[in-house]
VMD Tcl script that draws the C-alpha trace (Angstrom):
set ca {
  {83.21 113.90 156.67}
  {83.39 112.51 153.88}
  {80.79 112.66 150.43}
  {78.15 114.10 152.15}
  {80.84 117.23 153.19}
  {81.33 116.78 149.34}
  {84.52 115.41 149.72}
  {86.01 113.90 146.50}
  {87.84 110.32 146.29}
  {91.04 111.48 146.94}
  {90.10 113.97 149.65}
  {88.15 111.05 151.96}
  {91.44 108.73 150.90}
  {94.40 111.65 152.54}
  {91.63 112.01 155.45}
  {91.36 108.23 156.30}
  {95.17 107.35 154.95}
  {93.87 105.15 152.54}
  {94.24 104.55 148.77}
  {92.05 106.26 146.40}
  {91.42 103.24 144.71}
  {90.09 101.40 148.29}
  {87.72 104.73 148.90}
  {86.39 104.44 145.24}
  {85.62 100.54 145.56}
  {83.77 101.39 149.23}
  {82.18 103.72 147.30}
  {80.55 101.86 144.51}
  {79.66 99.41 147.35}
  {77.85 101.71 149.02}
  {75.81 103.04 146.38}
  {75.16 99.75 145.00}
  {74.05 98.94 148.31}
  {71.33 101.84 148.96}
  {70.48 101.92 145.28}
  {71.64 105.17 144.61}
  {72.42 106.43 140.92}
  {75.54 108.61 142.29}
  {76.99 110.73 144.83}
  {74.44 113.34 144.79}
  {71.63 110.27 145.15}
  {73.51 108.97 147.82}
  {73.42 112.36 149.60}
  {70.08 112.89 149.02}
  {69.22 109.18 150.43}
  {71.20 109.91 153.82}
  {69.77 113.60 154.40}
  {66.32 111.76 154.18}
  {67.10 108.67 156.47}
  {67.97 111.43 158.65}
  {71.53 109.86 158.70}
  {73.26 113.51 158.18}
  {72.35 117.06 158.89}
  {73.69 120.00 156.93}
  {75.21 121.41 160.40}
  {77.11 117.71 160.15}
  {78.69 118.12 156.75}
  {82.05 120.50 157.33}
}
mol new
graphics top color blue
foreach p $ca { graphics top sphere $p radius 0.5 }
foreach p [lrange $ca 0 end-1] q [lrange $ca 1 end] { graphics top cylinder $p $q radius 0.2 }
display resetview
């Protein structure tokens, strides 16, 4: 779950009862963190560490 499922902001927000402004800061973080341009990059990043699997996404 969650932007590898291609969830947007407020989607991963309703699904973890938190506020869409919390989600978008963790999600900055995040890519700041792995160095990723974006969501897609970010994707891209985890399918290669292995970290997801496109059977894992839905």
């Amino acid at each position: 779950m969650g932007i590898a499922s291609g969830l947007t902001n407020s989607e991963i927000a309703t699904r973890l009862l938190l506020s869409e402004s919390t989600i978008k800061t963790h999600v900055s973080k995040v890519l700041a963190k792995i160095g990723a341009r974006d969501r897609v990059h970010a994707v891209i990043i985890a399918y290669e560490a292995g970290l997801v699997r496109p059977d894992q996404t839905r």
